[in-house]
C-alpha positions in Angstrom: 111.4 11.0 167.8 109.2 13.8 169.3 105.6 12.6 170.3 102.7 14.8 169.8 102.5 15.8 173.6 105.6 17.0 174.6 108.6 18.6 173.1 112.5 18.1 174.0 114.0 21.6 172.6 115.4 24.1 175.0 116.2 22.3 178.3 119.0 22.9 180.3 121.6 19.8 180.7 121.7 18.7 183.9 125.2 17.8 185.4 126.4 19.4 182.6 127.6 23.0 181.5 127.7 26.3 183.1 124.9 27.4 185.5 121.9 28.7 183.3 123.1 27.4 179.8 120.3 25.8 177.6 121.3 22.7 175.8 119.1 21.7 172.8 118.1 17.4 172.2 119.0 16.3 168.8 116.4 16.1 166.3 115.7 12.8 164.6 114.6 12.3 161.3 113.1 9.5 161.6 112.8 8.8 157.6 116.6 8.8 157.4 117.0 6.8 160.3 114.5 3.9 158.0 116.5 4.3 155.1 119.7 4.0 157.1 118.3 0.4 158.6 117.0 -0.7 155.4 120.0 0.0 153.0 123.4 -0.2 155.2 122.3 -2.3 158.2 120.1 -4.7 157.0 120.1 -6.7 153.9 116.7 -7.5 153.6 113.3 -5.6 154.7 112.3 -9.0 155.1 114.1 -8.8 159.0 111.3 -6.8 160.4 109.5 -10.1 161.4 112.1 -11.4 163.0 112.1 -8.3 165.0 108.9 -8.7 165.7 109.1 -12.4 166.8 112.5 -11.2 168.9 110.3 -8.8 171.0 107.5 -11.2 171.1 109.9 -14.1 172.7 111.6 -11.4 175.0 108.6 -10.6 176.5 107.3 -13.8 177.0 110.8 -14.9 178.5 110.3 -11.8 181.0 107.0 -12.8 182.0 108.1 -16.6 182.8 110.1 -15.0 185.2 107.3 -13.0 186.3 105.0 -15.9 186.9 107.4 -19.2 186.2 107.2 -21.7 184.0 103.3 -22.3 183.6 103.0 -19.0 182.2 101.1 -18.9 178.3 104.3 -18.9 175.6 102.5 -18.1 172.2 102.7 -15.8 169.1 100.3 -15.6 166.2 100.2 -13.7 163.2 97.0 -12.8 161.6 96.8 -10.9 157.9 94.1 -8.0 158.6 92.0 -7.2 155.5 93.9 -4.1 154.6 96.9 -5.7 153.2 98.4 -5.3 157.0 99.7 -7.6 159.7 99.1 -8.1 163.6 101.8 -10.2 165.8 100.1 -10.9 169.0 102.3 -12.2 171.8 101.4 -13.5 175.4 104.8 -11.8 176.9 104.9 -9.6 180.1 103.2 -6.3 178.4 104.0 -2.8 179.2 102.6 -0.3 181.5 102.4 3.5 180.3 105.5 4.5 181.8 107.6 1.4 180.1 105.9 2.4 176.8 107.1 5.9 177.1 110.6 5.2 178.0 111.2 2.1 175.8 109.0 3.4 172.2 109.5 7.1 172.4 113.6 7.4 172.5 115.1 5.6 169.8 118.4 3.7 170.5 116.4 2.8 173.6 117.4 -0.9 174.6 115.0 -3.3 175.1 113.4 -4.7 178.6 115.5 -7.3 179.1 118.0 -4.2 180.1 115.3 -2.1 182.4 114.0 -5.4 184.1 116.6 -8.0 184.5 119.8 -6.2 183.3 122.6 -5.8 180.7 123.7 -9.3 179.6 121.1 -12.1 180.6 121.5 -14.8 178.6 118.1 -15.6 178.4 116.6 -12.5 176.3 117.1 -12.4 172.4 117.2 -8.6 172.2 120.3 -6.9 171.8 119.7 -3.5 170.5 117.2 -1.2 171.1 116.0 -0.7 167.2 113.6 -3.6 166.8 110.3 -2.3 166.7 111.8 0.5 164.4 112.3 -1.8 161.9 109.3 -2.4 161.0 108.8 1.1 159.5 110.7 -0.5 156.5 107.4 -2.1 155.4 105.0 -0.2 157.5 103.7 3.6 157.3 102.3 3.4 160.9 102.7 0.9 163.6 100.2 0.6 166.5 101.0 -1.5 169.3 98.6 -2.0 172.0 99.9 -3.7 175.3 98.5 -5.0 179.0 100.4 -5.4 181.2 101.4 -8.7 183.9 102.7 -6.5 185.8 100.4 -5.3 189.3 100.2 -1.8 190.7 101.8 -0.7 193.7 98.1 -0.4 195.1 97.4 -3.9 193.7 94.7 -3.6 190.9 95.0 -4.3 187.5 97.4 -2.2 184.8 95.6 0.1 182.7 96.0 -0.9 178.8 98.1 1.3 176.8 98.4 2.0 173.1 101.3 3.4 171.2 100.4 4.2 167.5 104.1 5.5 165.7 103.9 6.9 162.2 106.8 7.1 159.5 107.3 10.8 160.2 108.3 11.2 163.4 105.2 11.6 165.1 104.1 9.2 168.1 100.9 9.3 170.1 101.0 7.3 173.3 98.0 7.3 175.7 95.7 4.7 178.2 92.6 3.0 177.2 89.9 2.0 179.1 90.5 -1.3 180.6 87.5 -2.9 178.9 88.7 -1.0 175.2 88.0 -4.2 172.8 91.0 -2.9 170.8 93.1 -4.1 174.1 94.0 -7.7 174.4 92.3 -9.3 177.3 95.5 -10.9 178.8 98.7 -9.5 179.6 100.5 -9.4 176.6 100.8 -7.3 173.6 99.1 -6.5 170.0 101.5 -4.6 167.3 99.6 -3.8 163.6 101.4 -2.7 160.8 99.6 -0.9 158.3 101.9 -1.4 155.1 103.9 1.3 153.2 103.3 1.9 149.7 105.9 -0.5 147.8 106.4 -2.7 150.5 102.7 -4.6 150.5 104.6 -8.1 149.2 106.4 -8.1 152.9 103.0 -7.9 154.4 100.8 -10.9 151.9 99.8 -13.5 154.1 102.5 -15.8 151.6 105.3 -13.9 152.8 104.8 -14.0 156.3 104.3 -17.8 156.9 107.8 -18.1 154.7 109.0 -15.8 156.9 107.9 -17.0 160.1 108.8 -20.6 159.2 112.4 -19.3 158.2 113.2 -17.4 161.4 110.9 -18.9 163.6 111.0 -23.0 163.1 112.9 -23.8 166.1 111.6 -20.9 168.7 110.6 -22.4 171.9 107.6 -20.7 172.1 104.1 -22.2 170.1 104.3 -19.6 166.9 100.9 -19.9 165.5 100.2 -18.0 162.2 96.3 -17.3 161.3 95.2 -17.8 157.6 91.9 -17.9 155.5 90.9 -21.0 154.1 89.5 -19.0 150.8 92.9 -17.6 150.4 92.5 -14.0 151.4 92.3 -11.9 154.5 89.6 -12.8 156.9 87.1 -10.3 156.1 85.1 -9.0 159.4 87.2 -10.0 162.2 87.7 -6.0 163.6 85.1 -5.6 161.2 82.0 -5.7 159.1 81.3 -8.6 157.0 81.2 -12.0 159.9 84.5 -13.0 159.3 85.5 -16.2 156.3 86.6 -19.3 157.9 90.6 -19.4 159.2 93.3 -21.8 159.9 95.4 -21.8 162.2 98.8 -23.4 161.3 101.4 -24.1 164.4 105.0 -23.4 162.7 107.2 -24.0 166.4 107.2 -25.1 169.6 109.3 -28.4 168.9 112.4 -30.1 170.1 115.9 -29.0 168.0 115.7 -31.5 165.2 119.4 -32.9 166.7 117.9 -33.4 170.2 114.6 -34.4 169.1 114.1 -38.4 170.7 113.8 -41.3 167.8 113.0 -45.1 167.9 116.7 -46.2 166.6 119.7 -44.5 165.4 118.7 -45.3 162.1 115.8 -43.3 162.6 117.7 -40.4 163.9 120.1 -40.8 160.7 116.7 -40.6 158.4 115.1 -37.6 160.0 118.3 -35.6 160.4 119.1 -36.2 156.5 115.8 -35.1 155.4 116.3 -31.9 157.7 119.6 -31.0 155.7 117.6 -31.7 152.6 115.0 -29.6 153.8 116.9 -26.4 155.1 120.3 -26.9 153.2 119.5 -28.4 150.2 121.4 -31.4 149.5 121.8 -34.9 151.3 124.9 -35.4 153.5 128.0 -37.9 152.8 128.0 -37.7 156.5 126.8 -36.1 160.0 128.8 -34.7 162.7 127.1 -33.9 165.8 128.6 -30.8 167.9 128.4 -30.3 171.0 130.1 -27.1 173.4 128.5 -26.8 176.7 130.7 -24.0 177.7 129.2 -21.7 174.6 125.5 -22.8 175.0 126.2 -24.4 171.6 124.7 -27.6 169.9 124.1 -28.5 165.9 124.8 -30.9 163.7 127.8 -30.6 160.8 127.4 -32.1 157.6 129.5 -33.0 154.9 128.9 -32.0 151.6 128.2 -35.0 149.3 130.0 -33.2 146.2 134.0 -31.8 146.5 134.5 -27.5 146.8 137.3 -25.8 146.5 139.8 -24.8 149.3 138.7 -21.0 148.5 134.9 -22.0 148.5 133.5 -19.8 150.9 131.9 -22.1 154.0 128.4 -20.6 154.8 126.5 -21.9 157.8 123.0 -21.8 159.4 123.4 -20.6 162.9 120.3 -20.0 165.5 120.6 -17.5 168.6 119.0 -18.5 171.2 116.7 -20.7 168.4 116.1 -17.5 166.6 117.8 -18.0 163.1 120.7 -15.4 162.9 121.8 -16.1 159.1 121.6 -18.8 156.6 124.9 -17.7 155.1 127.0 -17.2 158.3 131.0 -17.4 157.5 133.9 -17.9 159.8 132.4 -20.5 162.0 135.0 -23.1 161.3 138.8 -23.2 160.2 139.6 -22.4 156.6 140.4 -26.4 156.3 137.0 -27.6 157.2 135.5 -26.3 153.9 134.1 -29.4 153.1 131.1 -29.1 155.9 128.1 -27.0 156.4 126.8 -27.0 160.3 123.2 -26.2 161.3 123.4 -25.3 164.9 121.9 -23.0 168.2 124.1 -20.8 170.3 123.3 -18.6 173.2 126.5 -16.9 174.2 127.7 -16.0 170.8 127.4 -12.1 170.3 125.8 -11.1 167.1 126.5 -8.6 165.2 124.5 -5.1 164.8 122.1 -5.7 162.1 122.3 -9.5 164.1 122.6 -11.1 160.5 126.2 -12.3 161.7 128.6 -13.1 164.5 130.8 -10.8 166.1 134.7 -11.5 166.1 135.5 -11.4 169.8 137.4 -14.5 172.5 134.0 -16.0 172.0 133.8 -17.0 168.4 137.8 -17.8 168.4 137.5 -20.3 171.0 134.2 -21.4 169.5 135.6 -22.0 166.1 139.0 -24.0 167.7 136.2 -26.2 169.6 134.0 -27.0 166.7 137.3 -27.6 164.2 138.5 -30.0 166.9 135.4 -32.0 166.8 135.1 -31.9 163.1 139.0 -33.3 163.0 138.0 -35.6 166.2 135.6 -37.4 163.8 137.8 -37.0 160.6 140.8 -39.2 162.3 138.2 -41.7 163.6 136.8 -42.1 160.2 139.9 -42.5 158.1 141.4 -44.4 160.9 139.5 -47.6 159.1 138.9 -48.7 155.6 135.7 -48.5 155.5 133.2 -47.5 152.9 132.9 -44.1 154.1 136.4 -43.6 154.5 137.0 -44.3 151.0 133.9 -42.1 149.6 135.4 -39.2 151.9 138.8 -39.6 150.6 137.4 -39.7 146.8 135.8 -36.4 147.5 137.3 -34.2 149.9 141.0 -35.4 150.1 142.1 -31.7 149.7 140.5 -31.1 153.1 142.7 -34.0 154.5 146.0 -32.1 152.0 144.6 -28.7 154.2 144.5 -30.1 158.0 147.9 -32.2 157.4 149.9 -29.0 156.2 149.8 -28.1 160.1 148.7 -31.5 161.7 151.0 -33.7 162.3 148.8 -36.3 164.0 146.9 -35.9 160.4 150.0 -35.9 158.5 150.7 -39.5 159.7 147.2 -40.3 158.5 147.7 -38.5 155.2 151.2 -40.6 154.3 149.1 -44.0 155.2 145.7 -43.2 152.9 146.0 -39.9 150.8 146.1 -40.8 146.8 148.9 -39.5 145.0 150.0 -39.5 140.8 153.1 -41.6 141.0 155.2 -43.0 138.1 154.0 -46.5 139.9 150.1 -45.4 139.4 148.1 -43.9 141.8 148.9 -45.1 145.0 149.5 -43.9 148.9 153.0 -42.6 150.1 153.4 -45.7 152.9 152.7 -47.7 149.6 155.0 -46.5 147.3 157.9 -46.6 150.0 156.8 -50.5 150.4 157.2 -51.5 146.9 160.6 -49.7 146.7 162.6 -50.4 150.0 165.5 -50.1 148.7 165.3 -46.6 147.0 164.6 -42.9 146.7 161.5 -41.6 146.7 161.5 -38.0 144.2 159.0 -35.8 144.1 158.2 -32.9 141.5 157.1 -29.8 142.1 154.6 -29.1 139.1 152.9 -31.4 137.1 154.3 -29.8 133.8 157.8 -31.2 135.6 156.2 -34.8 136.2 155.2 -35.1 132.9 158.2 -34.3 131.7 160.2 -37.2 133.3 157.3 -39.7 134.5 157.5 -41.7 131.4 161.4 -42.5 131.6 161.4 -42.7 135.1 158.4 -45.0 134.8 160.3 -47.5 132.6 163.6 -47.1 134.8 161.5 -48.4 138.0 162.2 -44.6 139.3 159.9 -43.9 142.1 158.9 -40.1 141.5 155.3 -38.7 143.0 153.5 -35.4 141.3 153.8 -32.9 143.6 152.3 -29.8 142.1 148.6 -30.1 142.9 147.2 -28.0 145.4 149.1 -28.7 148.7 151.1 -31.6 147.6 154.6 -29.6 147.2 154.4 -28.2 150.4 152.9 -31.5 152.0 155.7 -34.2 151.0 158.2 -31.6 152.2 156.7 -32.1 155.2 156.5 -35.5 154.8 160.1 -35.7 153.8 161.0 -34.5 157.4 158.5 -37.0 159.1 159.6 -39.9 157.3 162.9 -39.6 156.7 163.5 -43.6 156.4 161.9 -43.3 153.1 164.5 -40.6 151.6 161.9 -38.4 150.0 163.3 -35.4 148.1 162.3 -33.1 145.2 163.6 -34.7 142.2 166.9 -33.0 140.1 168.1 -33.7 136.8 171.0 -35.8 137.6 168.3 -38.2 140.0 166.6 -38.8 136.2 170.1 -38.7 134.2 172.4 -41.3 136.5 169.6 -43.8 135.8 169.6 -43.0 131.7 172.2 -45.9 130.0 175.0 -43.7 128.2 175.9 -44.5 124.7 178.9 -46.6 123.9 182.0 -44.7 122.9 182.1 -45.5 119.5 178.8 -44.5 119.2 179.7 -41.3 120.6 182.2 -40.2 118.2 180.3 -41.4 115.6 177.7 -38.8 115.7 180.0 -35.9 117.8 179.5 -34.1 114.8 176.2 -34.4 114.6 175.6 -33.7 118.0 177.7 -30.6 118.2 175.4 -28.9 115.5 172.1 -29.8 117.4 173.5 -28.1 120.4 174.9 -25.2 118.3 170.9 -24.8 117.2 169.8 -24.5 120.8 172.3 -22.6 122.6 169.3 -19.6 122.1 167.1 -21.5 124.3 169.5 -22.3 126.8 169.3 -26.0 126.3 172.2 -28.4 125.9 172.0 -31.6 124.0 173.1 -35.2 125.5 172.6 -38.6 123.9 171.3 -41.2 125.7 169.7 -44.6 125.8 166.4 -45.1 127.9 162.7 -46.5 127.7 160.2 -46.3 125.8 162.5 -46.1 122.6 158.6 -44.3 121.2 159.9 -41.2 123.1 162.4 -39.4 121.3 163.4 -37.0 123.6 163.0 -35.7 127.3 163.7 -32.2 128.4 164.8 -32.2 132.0 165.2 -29.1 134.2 166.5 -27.9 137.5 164.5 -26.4 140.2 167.4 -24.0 141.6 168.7 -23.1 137.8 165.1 -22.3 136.5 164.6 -19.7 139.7 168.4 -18.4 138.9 166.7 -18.2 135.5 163.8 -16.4 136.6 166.1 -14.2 139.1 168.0 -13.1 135.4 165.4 -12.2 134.0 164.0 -10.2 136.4 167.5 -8.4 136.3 167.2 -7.2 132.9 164.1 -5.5 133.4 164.4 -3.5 136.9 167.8 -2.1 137.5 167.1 -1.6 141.2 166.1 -5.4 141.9 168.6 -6.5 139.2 171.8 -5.8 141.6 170.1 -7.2 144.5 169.1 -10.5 142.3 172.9 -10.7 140.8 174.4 -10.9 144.1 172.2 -13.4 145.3 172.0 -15.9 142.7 174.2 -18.4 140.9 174.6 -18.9 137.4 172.3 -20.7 136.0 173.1 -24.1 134.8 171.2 -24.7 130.6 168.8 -27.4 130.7 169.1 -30.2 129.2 167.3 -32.0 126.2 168.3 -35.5 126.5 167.9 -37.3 123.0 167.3 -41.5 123.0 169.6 -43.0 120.7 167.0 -46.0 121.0 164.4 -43.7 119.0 164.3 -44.0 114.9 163.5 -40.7 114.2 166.5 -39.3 116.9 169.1 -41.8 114.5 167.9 -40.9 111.3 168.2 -37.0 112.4 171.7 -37.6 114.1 172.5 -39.9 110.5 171.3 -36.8 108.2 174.1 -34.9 106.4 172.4 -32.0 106.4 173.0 -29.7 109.2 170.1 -27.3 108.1 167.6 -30.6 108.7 169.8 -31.6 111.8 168.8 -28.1 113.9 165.4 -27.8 112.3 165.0 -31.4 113.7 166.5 -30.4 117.2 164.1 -27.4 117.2 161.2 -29.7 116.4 162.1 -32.3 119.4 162.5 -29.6 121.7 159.3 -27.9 121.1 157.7 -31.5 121.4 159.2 -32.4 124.2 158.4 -28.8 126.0 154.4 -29.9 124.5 154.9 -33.1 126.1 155.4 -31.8 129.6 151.4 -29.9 129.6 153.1 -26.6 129.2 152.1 -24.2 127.3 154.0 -22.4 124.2 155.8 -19.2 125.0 155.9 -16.8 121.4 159.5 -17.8 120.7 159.1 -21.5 120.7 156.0 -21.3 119.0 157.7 -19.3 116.0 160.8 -21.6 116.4 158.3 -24.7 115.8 156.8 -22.9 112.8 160.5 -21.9 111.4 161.6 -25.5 112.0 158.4 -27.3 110.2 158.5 -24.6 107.3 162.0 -25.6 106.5 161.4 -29.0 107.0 158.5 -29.3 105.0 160.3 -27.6 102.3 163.2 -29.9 101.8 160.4 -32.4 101.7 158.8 -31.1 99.1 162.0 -30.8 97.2 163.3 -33.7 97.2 160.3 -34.9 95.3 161.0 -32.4 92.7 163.8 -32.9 89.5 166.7 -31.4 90.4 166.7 -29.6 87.3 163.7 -27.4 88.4 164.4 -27.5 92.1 163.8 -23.4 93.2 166.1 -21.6 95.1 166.0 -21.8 98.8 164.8 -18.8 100.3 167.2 -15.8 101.5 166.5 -16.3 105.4 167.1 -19.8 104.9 170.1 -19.3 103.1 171.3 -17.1 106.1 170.0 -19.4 109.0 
């Protein structure tokens, strides 16, 4: 930025270069430098206050350590009459030569690095751009500042005004000590005259939802001036007397998690109603957080409805009691989705457009901290049965599935009081093994699998738990290792056969035949055909597979289609063994197919109870079994229909059938 009284072209590096050669200063365009901040650093125009309110609480912070603690902490805000906006501040001020080297070089840092140095923990600023910001709303900004700061002779700083416009060009000179346009205290003035476009930022609506927003919890009295008739007060730097104001006090209170209340219930009340308030929904629960070490302290609620594991978990985090972001991510582990904290930090870094936090040692050993105190609380509260313990389960047990895939303090907790789908109802794993003592616990891994089974297991006293929700595969196997008193295993198609009550031999060559034919018609779909008894006699028949031959299925197929991967995938795998449609000789229907002396009707029937028992299972039709269940009911249907004809006029079967 070059001001309009001196000029930085032409001058010879120092410490730099041969003797006598001219260096030139880069030239700033100031304009590109606005649009740069507005549409790749920042998301929102609307930051410019917050800038504002940063410098404002910097220099107030620098002049308590001017003058101590007694020394005036306020801000206002006042809407001028022209659509602009004044942010007065009672901070340490600046003397001419602080104005020209912090407001005339831009990437200048702030005065928390010229007066106290890099790093204090005290000061908000972080990056010199914050006053530049507000050339995303304004065309000129004016800032006129006395300082706290005494001369070396001992009188009184002279006031100084800097007045910066949108094109580069700065003006920067004293006034007279009694200039009305100065403050009277130490402190410092900055207008902003709006751009065109950008008035909305500027309405007297705005700023109060703005200061509120960022400002709430500041430790500093934030005051914001408006006219009780609605508009700009007319007259106050001008004509016209000046309409009645109001002045509204948005900050200057305790953090709502440290603020003192008559009981606990109380505190419960008022700390609900602040999560209402700010995040929109009322708590199941609240976690209070505490990490002396990182300056941090919050509150963590837990969301009253369930999210999924891949939900996103956006937080509201303070700096220093200046918000940073409503929507800030990666605060927490990826299991503790099922909370949203509202919390203050002062040695977290931020990032550039300070809208985030910076990934550094900090934040990792920040986020370990807080998900130790969010599981802390979660084993305390599920370590009862207690009416909370039992809403949290109902809602966020996949949180619980999450922690206990790498927990194995939680994993004990997760066997004693996570629900799972068993063929024995819903019930808890330490359950389940209770009622059978004396036998297996199986476990699927899809639920298309538990279907498939879970009714003739079910009526055999078979102990078999749906595993193919979202963590529960890879949980029970975990679980299987922890526990292995209670012999938990994936189930196979021999744990479901052995318990099936085979047919008596006469009955078996009695329908050999029969049955030969029905596995003839499904050799395509690499299905063989058994008979059986089992219960419920309703259910025809039950497809079962087998984990290791469906993947030496899969590992086939795969062969057929990439020659490279095909080699590698025949080497590796077995042969796949068929699966297996097991018919129930205690079904009607599965008699009366096995008793028909048509073998056409026999494999259309087979075809038919395949299909239904692949249905019955929750999966869906692949194109070949749903044109083999077409084929099969076409044919069917028609020797239906025929038989109710003469014989005499019966028609022809069709040629396909003829050939099938």
């Amino acid at each position: 930025m070059t001001g309009t009284h001196e000029t930085t072209a032409g001058r010879t590096a120092p410490g730099g270069g041969t003797p006598g050669e001219a260096t030139t200063a880069f030239q700033v365009d100031l304009r590109g430098v606005v649009d740069l901040l507005a549409r790749h650093l920042y998301s929102s125009p609307r930051v410019y206050l917050r800038e504002l309110l940063q410098n404002g609480v910097d220099a107030i912070t620098a002049r308590a350590g001017l003058e101590g603690p007694q020394a005036p902490a306020r801000i206002l805000l006042r809407p001028l009459p022209d659509g602009g906006l004044e942010v007065h501040d009672s901070g340490v001020g600046l003397t001419r030569d602080e104005a020209q080297e912090l407001l005339a070089t831009i990437g200048r840092s702030s005065k928390r690095d010229v007066e106290l140095g890099t790093g204090r923990e005290e000061f908000l600023g972080q990056f010199g751009i914050g006053l530049l910001s507000a050339f995303m709303v304004a065309d000129e900004i004016e800032l006129v500042s006395r300082s706290a700061r005494p001369t070396a002779a001992g009188d009184a700083p002279v006031p100084v005004r800097w007045r910066g416009r949108a094109d580069g060009r700065y003006e920067l000179v004293e006034l007279a000590p009694d200039d009305p346009a100065a403050p009277a205290e130490p402190g410092s003035v900055v207008r902003l005259h709006p751009r065109r476009d950008t008035e909305h930022w500027l309405a007297p609506e705005s700023v109060v939802a703005l200061a509120q927003d960022f400002g709430s919890l500041l430790p500093v009295e934030l005051l914001v001036e408006t006219p009780l008739d609605g508009g700009p007060g007319e007259g106050r730097d001008g004509a016209g007397g000046g309409a009645p104001v109001a002045v509204r006090r948005l900050s200057g209170e305790d953090l709502p998690w440290r603020a003192a209340h008559a009981t606990p219930a109380a505190r419960d009340a008022a700390l609900a109603g602040y999560a209402e308030r700010t995040l929109g929904f009322t708590p199941l629960a609240r976690i209070d957080l505490d990490l002396p070490l990182a300056g941090l302290t919050g509150v963590a609620y837990v969301l009253p409805a369930a999210v999924a594991p891949t939900t996103t978990s956006r937080h509201r985090v303070y700096l220093k009691r200046m918000l940073l972001g409503s929507a800030v991510d990666d605060l927490l582990p990826p299991w503790a989705f099922f909370v949203r904290c509202v919390l203050d930090a002062s040695v977290l870094r931020p990032t550039a457009s300070r809208e985030g936090l910076y990934e550094d040692e900090v934040l990792l050993a920040t986020r370990d901290a807080l998900g130790a105190q969010v599981r802390r609380w979660l084993l305390e509260t599920l370590a009862t049965d207690s009416v909370l313990a039992r809403r949290f389960l109902e809602t966020h047990h996949l949180a619980v599935r999450a922690l206990a895939l790498t927990d194995d303090e939680m994993l004990d907790v997760a066997a004693r009081v996570l629900p799972f789908e068993t063929t024995a109802g819903t019930t808890t794993l330490a359950d389940l093994a209770t009622d059978h003592p004396d036998g297996r616990l199986l476990y699927t891994a899809s639920v298309e699998e538990f279907r498939r089974i879970a009714p003739v297991a079910a009526a055999q006293g078979l102990a078999v738990v749906n595993g193919g929700y979202v963590y529960d595969a890879d949980l029970l196997e975990r679980v299987a290792a922890r526990f292995p008193q209670w012999r938990l295993s994936p189930v196979s198609a021999a744990d479901v056969a052995h318990v099936l009550t085979e047919v008596e031999p006469l009955r078996e060559l009695e329908v050999a035949d029969a049955l030969a034919s029905v596995d003839a018609a499904l050799a395509e779909q690499d299905c063989d055909v058994v008979l059986r008894r089992y219960e419920p006699d309703a259910l025809p028949a039950m497809l079962l597979h087998d984990r290791e031959s469906d993947h030496a299925r899969e590992a086939a197929r795969v062969a057929e289609t990439d020659d490279l991967w095909g080699e590698i995938l025949a080497g590796l795998s077995a042969p796949a063994r068929p699966r297996r449609l097991v018919l129930n000789d205690a079904n009607a229907t599965v008699r009366d197919l096995l008793a028909s002396p048509d073998a056409q009707v026999r494999a259309a029937g087979a075809r038919s109870l395949y299909v239904t028992a692949v249905l019955a299972s929750g999966k869906a039709l692949q194109p070949v079994e749903a044109t083999l269940m077409n084929d099969s009911l076409s044919l069917l249907l028609a020797r239906a229909l025929a038989a109710g004809q003469d014989p005499a006029t019966e028609p022809d079967p069709p040629a396909d059938e003829e050939n099938r």
